[in-house]
C-alpha positions in Angstrom: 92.1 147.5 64.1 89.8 145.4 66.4 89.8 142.0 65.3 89.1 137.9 67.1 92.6 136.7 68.5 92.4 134.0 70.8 93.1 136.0 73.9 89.4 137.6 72.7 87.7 134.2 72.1 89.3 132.1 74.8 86.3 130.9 76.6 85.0 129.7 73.6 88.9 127.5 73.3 88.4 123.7 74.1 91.6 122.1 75.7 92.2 119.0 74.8 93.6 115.9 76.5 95.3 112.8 75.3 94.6 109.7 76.2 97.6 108.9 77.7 99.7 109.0 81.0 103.2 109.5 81.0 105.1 106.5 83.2 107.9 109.0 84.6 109.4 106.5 86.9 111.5 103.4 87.1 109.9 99.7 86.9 112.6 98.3 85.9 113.9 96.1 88.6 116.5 93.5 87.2 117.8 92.4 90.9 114.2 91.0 91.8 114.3 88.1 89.0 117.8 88.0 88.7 117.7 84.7 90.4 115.9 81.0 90.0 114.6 81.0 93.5 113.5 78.1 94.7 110.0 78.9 96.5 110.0 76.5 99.6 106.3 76.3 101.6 107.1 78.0 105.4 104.8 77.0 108.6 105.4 77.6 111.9 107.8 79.8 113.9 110.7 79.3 111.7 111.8 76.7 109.4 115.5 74.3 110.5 117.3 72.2 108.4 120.1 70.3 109.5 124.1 71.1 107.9 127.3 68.5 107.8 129.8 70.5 108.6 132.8 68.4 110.2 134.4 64.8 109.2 135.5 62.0 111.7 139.1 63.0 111.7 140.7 59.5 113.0 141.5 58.3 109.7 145.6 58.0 109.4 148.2 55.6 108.3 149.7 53.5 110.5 153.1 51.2 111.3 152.8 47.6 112.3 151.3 46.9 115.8 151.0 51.1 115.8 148.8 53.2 118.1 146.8 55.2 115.7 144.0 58.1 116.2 141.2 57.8 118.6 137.6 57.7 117.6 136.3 60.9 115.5 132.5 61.9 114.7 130.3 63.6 111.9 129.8 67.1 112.8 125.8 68.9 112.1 124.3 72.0 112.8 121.0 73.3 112.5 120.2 76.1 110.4 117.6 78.5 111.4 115.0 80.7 108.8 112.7 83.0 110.1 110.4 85.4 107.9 110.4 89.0 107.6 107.5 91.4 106.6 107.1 94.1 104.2 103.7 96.3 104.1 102.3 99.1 102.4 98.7 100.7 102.1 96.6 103.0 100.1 93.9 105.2 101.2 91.2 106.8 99.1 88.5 109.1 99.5 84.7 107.7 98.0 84.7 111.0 95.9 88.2 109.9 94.0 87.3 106.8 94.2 83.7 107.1 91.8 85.0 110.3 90.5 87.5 108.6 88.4 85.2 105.2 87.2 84.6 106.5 84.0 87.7 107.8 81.3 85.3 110.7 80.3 86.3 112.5 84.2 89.8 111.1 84.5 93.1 109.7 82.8 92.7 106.8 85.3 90.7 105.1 87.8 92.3 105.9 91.1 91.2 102.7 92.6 93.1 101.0 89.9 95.9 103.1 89.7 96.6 103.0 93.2 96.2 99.1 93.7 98.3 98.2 90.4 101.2 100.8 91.1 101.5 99.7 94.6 103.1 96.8 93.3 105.5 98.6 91.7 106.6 100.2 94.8 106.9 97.0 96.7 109.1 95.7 94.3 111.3 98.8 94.4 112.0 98.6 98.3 112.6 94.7 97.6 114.9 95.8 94.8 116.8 97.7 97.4 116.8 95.0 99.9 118.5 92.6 97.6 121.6 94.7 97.5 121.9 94.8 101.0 122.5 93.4 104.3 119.0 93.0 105.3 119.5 95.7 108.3 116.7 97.8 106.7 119.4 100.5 107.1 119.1 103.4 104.3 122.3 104.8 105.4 124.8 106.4 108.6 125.6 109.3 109.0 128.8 110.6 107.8 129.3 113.5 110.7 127.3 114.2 113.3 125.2 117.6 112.9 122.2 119.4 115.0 121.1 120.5 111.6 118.3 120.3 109.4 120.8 118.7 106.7 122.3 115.7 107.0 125.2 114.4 105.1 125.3 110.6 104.8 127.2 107.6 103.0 127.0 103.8 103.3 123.7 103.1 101.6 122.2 100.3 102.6 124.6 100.2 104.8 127.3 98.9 102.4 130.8 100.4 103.2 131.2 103.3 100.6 131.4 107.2 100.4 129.4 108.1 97.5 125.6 108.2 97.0 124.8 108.1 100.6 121.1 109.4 99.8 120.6 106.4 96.9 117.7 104.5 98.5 115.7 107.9 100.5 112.6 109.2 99.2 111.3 112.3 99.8 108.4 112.4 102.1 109.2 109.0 104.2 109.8 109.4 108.0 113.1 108.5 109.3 114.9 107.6 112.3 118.2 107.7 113.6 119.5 104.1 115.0 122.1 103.9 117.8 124.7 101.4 115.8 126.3 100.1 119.5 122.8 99.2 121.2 120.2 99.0 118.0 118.3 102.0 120.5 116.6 104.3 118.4 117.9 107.6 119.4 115.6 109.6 121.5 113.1 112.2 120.0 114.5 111.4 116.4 111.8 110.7 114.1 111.9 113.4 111.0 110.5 113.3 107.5 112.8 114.0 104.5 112.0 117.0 102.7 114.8 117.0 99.8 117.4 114.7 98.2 120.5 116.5 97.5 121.6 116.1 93.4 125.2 115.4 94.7 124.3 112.2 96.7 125.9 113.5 99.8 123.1 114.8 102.3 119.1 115.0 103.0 117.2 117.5 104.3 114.6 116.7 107.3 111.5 119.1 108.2 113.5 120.1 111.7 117.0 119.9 113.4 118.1 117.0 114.9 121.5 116.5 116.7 122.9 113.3 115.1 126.1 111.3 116.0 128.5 110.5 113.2 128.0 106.6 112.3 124.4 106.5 113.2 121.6 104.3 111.2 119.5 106.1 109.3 116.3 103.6 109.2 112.4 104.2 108.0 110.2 104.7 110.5 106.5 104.2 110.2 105.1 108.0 111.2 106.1 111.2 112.7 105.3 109.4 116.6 107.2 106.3 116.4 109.4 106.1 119.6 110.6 102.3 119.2 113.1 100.9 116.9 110.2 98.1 116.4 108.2 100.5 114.6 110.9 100.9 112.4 112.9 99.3 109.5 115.9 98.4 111.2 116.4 94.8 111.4 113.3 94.0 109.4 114.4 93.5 105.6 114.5 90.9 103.5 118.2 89.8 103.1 120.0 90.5 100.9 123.4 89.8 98.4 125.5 91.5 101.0 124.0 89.4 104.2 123.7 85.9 102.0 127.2 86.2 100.3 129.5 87.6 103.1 132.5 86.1 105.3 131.6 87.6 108.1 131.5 91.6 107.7 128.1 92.0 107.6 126.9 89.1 108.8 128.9 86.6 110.5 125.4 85.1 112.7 124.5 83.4 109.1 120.5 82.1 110.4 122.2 80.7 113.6 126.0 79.6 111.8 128.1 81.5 112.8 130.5 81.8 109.8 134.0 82.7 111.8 133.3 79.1 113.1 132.3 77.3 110.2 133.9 78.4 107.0 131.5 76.4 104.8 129.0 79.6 105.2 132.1 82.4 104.2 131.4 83.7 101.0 135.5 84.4 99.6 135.3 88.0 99.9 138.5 89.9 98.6 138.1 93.3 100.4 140.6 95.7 99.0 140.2 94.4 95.5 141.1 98.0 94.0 141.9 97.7 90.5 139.9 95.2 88.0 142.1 92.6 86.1 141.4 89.6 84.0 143.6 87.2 86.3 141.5 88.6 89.3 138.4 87.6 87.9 140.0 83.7 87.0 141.5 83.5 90.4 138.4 84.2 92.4 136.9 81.9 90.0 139.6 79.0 90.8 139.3 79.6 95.0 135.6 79.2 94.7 136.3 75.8 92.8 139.0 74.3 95.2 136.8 76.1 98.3 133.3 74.3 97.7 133.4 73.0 94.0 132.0 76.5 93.0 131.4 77.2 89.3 131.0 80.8 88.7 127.6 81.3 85.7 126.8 84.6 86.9 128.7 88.1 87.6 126.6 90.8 88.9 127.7 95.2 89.3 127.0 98.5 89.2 126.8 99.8 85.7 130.0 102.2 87.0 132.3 99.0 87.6 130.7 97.4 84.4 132.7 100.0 82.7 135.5 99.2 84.1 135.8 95.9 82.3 134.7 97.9 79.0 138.1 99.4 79.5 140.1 96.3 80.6 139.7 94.7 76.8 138.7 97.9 74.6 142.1 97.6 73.3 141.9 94.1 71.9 138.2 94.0 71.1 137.7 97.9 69.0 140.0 96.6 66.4 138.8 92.3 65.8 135.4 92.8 64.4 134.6 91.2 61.2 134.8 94.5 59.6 137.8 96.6 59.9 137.0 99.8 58.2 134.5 100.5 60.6 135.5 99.3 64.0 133.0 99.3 66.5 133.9 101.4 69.5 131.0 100.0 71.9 129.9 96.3 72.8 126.2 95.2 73.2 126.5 97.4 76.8 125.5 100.6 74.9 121.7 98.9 74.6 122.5 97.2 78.2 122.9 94.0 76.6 125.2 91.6 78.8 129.0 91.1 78.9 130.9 88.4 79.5 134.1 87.3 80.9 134.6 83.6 80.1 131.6 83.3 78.5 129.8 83.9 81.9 127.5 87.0 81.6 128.1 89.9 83.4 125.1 92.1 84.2 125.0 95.5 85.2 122.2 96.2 87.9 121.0 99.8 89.3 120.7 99.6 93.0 124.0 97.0 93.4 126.4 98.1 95.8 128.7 100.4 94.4 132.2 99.3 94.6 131.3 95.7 94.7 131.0 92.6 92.6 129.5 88.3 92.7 130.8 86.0 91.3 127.7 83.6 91.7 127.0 80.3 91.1 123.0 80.3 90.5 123.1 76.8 89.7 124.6 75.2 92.8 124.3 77.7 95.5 121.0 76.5 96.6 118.7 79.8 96.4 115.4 79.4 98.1 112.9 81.9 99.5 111.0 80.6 102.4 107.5 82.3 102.3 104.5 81.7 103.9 102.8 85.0 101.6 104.3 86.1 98.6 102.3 88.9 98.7 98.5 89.7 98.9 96.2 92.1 99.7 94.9 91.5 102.9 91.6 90.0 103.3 91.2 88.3 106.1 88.0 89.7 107.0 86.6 89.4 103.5 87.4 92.7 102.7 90.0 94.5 100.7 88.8 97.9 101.2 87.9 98.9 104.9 86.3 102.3 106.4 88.7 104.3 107.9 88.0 105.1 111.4 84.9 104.2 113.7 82.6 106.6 115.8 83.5 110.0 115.8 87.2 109.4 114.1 85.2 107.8 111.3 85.6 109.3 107.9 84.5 108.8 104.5 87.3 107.1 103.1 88.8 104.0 102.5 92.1 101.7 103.3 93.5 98.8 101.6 97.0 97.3 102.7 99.3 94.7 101.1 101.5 92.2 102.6 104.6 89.8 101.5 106.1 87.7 104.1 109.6 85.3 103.3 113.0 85.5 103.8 115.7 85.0 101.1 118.5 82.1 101.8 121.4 80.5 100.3 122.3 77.4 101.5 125.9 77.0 100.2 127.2 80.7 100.0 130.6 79.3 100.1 130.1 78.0 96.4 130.2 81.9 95.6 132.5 85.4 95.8 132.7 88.9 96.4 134.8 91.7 95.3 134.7 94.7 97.4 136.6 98.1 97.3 137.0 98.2 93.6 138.6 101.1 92.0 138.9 103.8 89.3 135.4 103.6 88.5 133.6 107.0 87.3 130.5 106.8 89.7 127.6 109.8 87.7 125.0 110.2 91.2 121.7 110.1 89.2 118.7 109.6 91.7 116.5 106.8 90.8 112.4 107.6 90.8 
């Protein structure tokens, strides 16, 4: 028989919405306030402060009526900080602008939601910086193609065959860096289109021919034919730039650190395998080096759980109660380890197969910034027409700006562990 389903009665159906807007992506960013920086006013072209580096070396014992050592002097260099930039910018239409103004047409203001989430963004890139060298590099190229998919490893730049594609985001421009001359390669501006799931390769919107070891770097837009208008050489530096011996950065803000051994960072390089004794002896080198005292060990959550393993065997069966042992620690709810009662903290975008041993307290950690980060407003506007005449359109721009450079002025009072081993790395894109 005939009868009212809802398939009959649908346009008389309401749908309704909830109040409520799912946050699918990540904001947590754990490398970003990691650190006590010490925020230090910049003016000027760059800021120098001035380094003891060598002793008068004439002291000596001497015989009786003895010749002894001519005269020595106090060595000083100057260090040199410069700033680097990092912008972004929104653009909205008047219609989605007033559309949205009241909850009854929208979830969210799109004025709002675009000003307050840009934030968020910013502090992603930033987040990336911090675990790199500061080159602005996303990755090279692991073998040269003329394809329209790329395969790539070392991201952000940091030695390391796995999870190449870590730090690229589909829909940003990209070019290809020339690695011997800094030259961006000719005609090589392309915009990512997909992010493999294995972290091994992108896809751009066209073929390029690329070179094996190339930079892969950021470019501003689709016509960018300067490296200047690129990424490269243009980020905030990072752990692998500010604690390093040389590998990365050996021109340390004008030290150069093969010369002056003060600004090495101890960096083991083929560390391999994890042990206890490893951690206590890069502990002791930073002691006798500089008078380092190690209160902070950063890593990836995969070399984390290689010091899970290192004392499962001795922890799972000393809890207070025996008949149920406890087969995790406080890592299961990313609570912090500790070896030596200094905490060990597990951090998303860290390179890979690496690991600090920090001292926070002593290493002198300043940020030099003349804008920490504002919308500009110079004119006395936040939001400005876009376009004048007959490119003029109803719509509207806003763009934010942070200017500073991250420094550590005794890096020699920390340590690095590279090429660790045996870890299980699980390639899961961060959003």
């Amino acid at each position: 028989m005939a009868g009212t389903d809802t398939q009959i009665i649908g346009g008389a159906l309401k749908t309704v919405y909830e109040d409520f807007v799912a946050e699918a992506v990540n904001n947590k960013f754990p490398l970003k306030g990691l650190f006590k920086w010490q925020q230090v006013e910049y003016a000027g072209q760059e800021v120098v402060y001035d380094a003891h580096v060598t002793r008068n070396v004439s002291p000596m014992f001497v015989g009786e009526d003895s010749a002894f050592a001519d005269a020595g002097a106090q060595g000083h260099i100057k260090v040199h900080i410069g700033q680097k930039k990092l912008m972004a910018r929104i653009r909205m239409t008047s219609e989605s602008i007033y559309d949205s103004m009241k909850s009854e047409g929208a979830f969210v203001s799109a004025r709002k939601d675009e000003m307050t989430r840009l934030i968020d963004d910013l502090a992603r890139v930033e987040e990336y910086a911090l675990g790199s060298d500061g080159r602005g590099v996303l990755s090279t190229v692991t073998t040269g193609a003329n394809s329209t998919t790329q395969t790539v490893s070392n991201p952000g730049n940091v030695t390391g065959t796995d999870f190449g594609n870590r730090f690229f985001t589909v829909g940003m421009y990209v070019a290809f860096v020339n690695p011997a001359t800094g030259a961006i390669r000719a005609s090589s501006v392309r915009k990512v289109t997909a992010v493999a799931a294995t972290g091994l390769s992108i896809t751009i919107d066209s073929t390029f021919s690329s070179t094996t070891a190339d930079y892969i770097v950021q470019a501003a837009n689709s016509a960018v034919t300067d490296v200047l208008d690129t990424s490269y050489e243009h980020g905030f530096w990072g752990l692998m730039g500010l604690f390093d011996d040389g590998t990365y950065r050996n021109n340390y803000f004008n030290v150069d650190r093969s010369q002056y051994g003060q600004w090495q960072t101890y960096v083991k390089a083929s560390t391999a395998a994890l042990s206890l004794d490893l951690f206590q002896q890069t502990a002791d080198v930073v002691d006798q080096k500089l008078g380092g005292e190690i209160d902070l060990m950063t890593a990836h959550h995969s070399v984390r759980r290689l010091y899970i393993k290192l004392t499962e065997a001795d922890r799972r069966y000393s809890a207070a109660n025996l008949m149920k042992p406890d087969g995790g620690t406080v890592a299961m709810k990313q609570g912090d380890l500790t070896m030596g009662e200094v905490p060990i903290k597990a951090i998303r975008t860290h390179p890979l197969a690496s690991m600090f041993l920090l001292d926070t307290k002593n290493a002198g950690l300043v940020t030099y910034g003349s804008e920490k980060g504002k919308w500009v407003d110079e004119d006395g506007r936040v939001l400005i027409r876009v376009g004048i005449g007959t490119t003029a359109r109803d719509a509207f721009e806003a763009w934010y700006r942070m200017r500073k450079q991250h420094h550590a002025r005794f890096p020699g009072k920390c340590a690095r562990l590279d090429g660790i081993t045996g870890q299980t790395l699980v390639v899961v894109q961060s959003y």
